[in-house]
C-alpha positions as a Markdown table, in Angstrom:
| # | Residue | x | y | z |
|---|---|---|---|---|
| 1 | Unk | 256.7 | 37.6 | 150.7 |
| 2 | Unk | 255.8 | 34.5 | 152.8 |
| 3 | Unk | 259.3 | 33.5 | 153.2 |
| 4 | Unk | 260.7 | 36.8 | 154.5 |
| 5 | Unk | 257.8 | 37.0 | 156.8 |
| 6 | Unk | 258.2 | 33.4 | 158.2 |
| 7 | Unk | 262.7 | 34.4 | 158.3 |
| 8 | Unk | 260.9 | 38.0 | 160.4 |
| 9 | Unk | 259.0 | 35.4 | 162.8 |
| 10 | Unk | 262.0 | 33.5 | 163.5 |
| 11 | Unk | 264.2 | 36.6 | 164.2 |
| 12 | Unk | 261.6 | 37.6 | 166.9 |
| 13 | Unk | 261.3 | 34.1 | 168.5 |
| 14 | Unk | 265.5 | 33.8 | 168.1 |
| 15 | Unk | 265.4 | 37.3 | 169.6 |
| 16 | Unk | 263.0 | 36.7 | 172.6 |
| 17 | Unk | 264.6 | 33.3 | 173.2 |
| 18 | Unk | 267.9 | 34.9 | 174.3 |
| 19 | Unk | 266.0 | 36.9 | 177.3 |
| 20 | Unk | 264.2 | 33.3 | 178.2 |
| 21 | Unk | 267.1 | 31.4 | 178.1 |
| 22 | Unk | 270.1 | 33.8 | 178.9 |
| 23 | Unk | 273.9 | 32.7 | 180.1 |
| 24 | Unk | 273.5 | 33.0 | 183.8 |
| 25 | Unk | 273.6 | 29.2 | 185.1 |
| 26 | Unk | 270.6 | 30.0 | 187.9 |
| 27 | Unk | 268.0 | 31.3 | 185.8 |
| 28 | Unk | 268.7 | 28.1 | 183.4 |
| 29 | Unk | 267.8 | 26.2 | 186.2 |
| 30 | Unk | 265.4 | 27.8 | 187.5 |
| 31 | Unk | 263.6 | 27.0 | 183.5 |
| 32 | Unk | 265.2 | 23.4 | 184.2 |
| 33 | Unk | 263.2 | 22.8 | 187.6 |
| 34 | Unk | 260.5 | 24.3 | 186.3 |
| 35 | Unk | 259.7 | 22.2 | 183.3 |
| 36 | Unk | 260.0 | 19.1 | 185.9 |
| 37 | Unk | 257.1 | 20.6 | 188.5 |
| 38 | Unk | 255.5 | 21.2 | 185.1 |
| 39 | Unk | 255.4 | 17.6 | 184.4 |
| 40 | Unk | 254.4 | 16.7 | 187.4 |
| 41 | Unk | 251.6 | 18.4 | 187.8 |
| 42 | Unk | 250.7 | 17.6 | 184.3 |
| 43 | Unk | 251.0 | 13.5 | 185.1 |
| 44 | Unk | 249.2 | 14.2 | 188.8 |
| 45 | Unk | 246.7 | 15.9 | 186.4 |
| 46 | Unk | 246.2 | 12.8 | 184.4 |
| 47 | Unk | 246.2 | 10.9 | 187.1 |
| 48 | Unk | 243.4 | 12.5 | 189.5 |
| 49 | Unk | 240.6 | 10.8 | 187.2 |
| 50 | Unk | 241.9 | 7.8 | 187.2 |
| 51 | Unk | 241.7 | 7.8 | 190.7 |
| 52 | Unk | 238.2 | 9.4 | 190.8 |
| 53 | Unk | 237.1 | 6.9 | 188.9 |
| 54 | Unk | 238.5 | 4.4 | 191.3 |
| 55 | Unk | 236.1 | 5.6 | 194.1 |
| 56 | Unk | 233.2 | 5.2 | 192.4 |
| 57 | Unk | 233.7 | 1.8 | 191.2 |
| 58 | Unk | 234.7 | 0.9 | 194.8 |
| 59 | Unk | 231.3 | 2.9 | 195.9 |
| 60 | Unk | 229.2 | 0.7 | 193.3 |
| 61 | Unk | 230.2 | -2.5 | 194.4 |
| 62 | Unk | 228.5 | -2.7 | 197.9 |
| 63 | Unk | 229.2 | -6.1 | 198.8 |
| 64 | Unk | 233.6 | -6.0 | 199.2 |
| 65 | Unk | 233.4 | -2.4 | 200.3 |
| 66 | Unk | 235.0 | -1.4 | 203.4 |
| 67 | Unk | 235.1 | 1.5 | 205.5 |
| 68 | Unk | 239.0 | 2.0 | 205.3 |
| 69 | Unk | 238.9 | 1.2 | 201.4 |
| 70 | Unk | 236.2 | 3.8 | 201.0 |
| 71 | Unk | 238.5 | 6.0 | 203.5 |
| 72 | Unk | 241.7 | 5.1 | 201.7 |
| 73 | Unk | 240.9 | 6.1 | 197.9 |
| 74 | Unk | 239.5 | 9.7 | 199.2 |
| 75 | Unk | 242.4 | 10.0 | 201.0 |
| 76 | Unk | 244.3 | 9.2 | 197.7 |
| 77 | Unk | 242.0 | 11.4 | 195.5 |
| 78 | Unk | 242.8 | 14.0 | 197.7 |
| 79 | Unk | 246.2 | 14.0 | 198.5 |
| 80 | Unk | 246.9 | 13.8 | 194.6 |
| 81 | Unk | 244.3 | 16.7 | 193.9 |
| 82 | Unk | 246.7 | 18.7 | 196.5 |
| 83 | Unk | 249.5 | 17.8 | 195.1 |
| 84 | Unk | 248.7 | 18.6 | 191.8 |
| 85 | Unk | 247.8 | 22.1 | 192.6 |
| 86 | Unk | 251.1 | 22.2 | 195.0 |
| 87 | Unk | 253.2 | 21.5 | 191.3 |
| 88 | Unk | 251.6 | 23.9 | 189.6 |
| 89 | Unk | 251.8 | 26.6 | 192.4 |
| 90 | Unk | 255.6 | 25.4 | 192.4 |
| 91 | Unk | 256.0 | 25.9 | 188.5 |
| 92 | Unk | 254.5 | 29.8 | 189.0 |
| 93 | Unk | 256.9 | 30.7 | 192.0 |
| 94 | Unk | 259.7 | 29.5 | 189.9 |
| 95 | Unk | 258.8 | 31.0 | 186.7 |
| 96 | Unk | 257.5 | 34.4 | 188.1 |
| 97 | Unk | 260.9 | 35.6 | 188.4 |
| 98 | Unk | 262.7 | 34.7 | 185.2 |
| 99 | Unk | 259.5 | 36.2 | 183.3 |
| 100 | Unk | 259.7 | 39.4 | 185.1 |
| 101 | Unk | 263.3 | 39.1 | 184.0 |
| 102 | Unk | 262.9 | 39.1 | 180.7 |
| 103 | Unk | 260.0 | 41.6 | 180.6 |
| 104 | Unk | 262.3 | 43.7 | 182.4 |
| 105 | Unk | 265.3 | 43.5 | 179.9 |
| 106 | Unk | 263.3 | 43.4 | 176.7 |
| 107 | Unk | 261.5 | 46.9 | 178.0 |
| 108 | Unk | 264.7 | 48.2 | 179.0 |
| 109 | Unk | 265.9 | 47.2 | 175.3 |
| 110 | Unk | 263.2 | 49.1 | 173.6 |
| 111 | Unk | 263.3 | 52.4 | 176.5 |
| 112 | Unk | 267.2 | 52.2 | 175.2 |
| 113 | Unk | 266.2 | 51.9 | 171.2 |
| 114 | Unk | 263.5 | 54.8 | 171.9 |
| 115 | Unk | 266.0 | 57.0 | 173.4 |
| 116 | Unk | 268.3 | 56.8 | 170.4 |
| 117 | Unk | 266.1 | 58.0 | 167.8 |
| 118 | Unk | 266.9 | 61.2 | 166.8 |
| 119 | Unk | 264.8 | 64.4 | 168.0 |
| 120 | Unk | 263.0 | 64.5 | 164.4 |
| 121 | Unk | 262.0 | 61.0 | 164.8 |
| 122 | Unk | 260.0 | 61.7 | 167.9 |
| 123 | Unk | 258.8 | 65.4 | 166.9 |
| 124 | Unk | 257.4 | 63.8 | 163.6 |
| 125 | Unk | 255.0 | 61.4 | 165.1 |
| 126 | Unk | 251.8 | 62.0 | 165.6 |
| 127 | Unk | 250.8 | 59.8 | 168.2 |
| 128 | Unk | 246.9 | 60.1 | 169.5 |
| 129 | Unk | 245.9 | 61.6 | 165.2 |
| 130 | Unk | 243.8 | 59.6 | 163.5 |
């Protein structure tokens, strides 16, 4: 029973993958450029901390800070932090459409498999009964 549940499961995701990945070349890069931003948000991500923790280490140590330094590494926090949240801004502009996309065709797919059931089909269920 497993087994043909688990081959059911991969039908779907096969199935669903088809709408996310489909032939036309400028949705696939659209996915493409998209998976980049994602990674750069995701190593700008990792990165903030480090940088955080920067600052402070330059804050404890009164007697080699500077002005600029201090000025410098906030400035870098900062600009990374903005960066960051540019990416992943980026990665939802470029994925908004090619999700909508698919929604679109997999709805229409169903509105289509609805539509050509027979009249018996839809007068036998009894939708809303408990």
């Amino acid at each position: 029973m497993s087994e043909q549940l688990g081959m059911n499961h991969a039908k779907i995701i096969l199935f669903i993958l088809r709408y996310l990945w489909p032939a036309d070349l400028k949705i696939r890069w659209r996915l493409v450029f998209a998976g980049v931003t994602m990674a750069g948000a995701i190593a700008l991500d990792v990165s903030v901390p480090v940088f955080f923790k920067g600052i402070v280490n330059t804050l404890s140590h009164k007697e080699n800070l500077t002005m600029w330094a201090f000025i410098i590494a906030l400035s870098a926090y900062a600009c990374i932090w903005t960066f960051s949240q540019a990416f992943l801004q980026l990665r939802e502009i470029l994925l908004y459409r090619v999700f909508q996309r698919s929604v679109r065709m997999l709805s229409l797919k169903v509105f289509d498999h609805l539509h050509a059931q027979s009249l018996r089909f839809h007068l036998n269920r009894k939708t809303g009964a408990i």
